[in-house]
Phi, psi and omega in degrees: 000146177244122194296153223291352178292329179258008204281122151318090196267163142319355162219052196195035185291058174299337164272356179301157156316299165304315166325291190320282168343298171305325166293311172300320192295307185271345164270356145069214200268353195316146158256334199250136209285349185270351175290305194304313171309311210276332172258347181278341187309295176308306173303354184259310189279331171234079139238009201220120176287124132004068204231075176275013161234021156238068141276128155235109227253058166235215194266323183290338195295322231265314200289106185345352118315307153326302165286346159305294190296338188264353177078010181237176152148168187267168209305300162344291193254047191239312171311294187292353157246024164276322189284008223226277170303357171270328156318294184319331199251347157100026175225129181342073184237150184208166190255113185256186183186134185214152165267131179244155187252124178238123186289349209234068206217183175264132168335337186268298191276016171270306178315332207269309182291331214022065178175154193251020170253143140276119220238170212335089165286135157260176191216191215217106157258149201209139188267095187235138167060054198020015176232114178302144166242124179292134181240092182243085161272036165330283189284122182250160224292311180329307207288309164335287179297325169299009205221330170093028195259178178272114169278143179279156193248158169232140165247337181097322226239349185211131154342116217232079181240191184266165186279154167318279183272182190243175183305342161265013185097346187279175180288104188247330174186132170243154181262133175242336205204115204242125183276344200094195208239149157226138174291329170232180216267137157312018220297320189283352187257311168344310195295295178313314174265338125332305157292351198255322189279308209232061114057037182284167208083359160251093165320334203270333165264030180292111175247045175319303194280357172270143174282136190265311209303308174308301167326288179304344161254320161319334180276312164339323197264358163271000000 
């Protein structure tokens, strides 16, 4: 039987074609799965812009193909295709979540969130070398140097989470509360503490229509 870590989901499309494709292109001639992982790692993380204020909190919003085609997306569904492409390549993956508290965010989504916790950031756990590993690729470097953060690196050998502080010594992300592990995405509980947490359905603060990149060099730049 196979297991559910390797398993094809509706947003976890280790079998789509564009996956297949994507997966195959960046892990190159590589043979040895913790190398393969570790460029599919980079390619996910700054081949995809960052963007948390286009969430689309359905199963099409979600879906590794999805984040291909808009070339964006947020820590979940940047998480859901690294775990999307690593199936393809015949390598273990699942999805962790954990709530974090971020020191560090834009005047719009502080407004938005009211609140400075994030409630299931996700990551990429990815099984190498008998050992699950922690993956995040969230953040791309472009977004780091504006922001002044330290980016995160993967070797395949060691946890690949976020830093205390940021390159200047402030205060950059704390773990307060670790969800576990899912083999496929949790969407209705998500869903459920979003609604519950950050008060989505109030349109007037919706900041869909707003730029995080534009946001993000105004505050940089002060």
């Amino acid at each position: 039987m196979e297991r559910a870590e390797l398993k094809a989901t509706q947003t976890i499309e280790s079998t789509h074609p564009g996956v297949v494709q994507f997966a195959g292109r960046h892990a190159g001639d590589a043979t040895d799965e913790v190398e393969q992982a570790v460029r599919l790692f980079y390619a996910v993380r700054d081949g995809f812009r960052y963007d948390p204020y286009q969430i689309d909190l359905t199963i099409a919003g979600m879906k590794a193909s999805t984040t291909l085609e808009v070339g964006r997306g947020w820590c979940v569904s940047k998480a859901i295709l690294l775990a999307a492409c690593c199936r393809t390549l015949g390598i273990p993956a699942r999805l962790g979540f954990a709530d974090v508290r971020n020191h560090l965010s834009t005047v719009r989504m502080r407004e938005r969130m009211r609140t400075d916790i994030f409630y299931w950031h996700g990551y990429t756990e990815i099984l190498l070398d008998g050992k699950w590993v922690k993956a995040t690729p969230a953040f791309n470097i472009e977004l780091c140097e504006k922001f002044r953060l330290l980016p995160l690196e993967f070797n395949g050998h060691d946890d690949s989470l976020y830093h205390p502080f940021d390159a200047k010594g402030n205060r950059h992300m704390e773990y307060v509360n670790y969800r576990g592990t899912y083999p496929d995405l949790p969407l209705e509980e998500i869903v459920q503490t979003f609604r519950q947490e950050y008060n989505f359905g109030d349109r007037k603060a919706d900041p869909k229509e707003a730029s995080f990149d534009e946001d993000v060099d105004r505050e940089s730049a002060r």
